[in-house]
C-alpha positions in Angstrom: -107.0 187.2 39.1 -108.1 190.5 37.9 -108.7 193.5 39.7 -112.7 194.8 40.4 -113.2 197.7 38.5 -116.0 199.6 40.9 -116.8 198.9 44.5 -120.5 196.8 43.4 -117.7 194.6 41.9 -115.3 194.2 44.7 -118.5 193.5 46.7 -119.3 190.7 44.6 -116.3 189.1 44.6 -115.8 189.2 48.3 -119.5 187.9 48.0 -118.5 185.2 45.8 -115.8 183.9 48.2 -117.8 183.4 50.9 -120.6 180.2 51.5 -124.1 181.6 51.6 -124.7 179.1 54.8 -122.3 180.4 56.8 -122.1 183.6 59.1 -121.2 186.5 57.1 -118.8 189.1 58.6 -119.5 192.6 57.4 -116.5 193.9 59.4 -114.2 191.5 57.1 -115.9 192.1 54.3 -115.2 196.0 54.8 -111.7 195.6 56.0 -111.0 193.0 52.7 -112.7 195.6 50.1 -111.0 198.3 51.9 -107.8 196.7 50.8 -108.8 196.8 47.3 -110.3 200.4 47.1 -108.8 202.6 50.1 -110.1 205.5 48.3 -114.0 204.5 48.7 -116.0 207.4 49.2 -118.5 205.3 51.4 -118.1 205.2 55.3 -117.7 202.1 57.1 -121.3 201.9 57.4 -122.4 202.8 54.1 -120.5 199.8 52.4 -121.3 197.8 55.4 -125.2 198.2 54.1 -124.3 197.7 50.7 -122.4 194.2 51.3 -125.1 193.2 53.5 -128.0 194.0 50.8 -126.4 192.1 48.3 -125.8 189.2 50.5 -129.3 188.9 51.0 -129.8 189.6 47.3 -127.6 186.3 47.3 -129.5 184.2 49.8 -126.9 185.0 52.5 -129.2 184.3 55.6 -127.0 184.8 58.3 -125.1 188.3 58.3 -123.0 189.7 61.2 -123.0 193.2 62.0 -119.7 193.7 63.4 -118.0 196.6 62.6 -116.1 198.4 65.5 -117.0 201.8 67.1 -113.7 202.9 64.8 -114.5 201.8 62.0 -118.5 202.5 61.9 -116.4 206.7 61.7 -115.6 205.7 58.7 -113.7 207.3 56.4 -113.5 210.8 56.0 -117.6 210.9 56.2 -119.6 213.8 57.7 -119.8 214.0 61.4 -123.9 214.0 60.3 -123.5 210.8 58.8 -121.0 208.7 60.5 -122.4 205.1 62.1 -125.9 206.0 61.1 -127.7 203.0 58.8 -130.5 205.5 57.9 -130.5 206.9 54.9 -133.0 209.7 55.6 -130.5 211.6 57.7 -127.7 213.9 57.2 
């Protein structure tokens, strides 16, 4: 197997793993793409958002929002930013 080059692919493969009719962890898919780029710039939060738009972009219909009060810090991100889905902040 080889190795995703960027995060969009990492996403997609986790993506491509999993069966669009069944519930879709976004914890799990953070923790597994995690494992293959520890050095994401994105918070918890921010790649959360980014698997769970291209899920629906995939016809995912049913998508958990499960990440942890720990890991919704994320990593490294600005106290402004941290657990926050909106965009418009920070």
């Amino acid at each position: 197997m080889i190795h995703p080059v960027t995060i969009a692919d990492a996403v997609a493969d986790f993506l491509e793993g999993a069966c669009p009719g069944q519930l879709l962890s976004l914890a799990r898919a953070v923790n597994q793409i995690r494992s293959i780029f520890p050095q994401c710039h994105l918070t918890d939060v921010e790649l959360a958002e980014v698997v769970a738009i291209r899920a629906m972009e995939m016809g995912f219909v049913s998508v958990m929002f499960d990440l942890s009060r720990t890991q919704r810090r994320g990593n490294g991100g600005s106290s402004a930013s941290e657990g926050r889905l909106d965009a418009g902040e920070g």
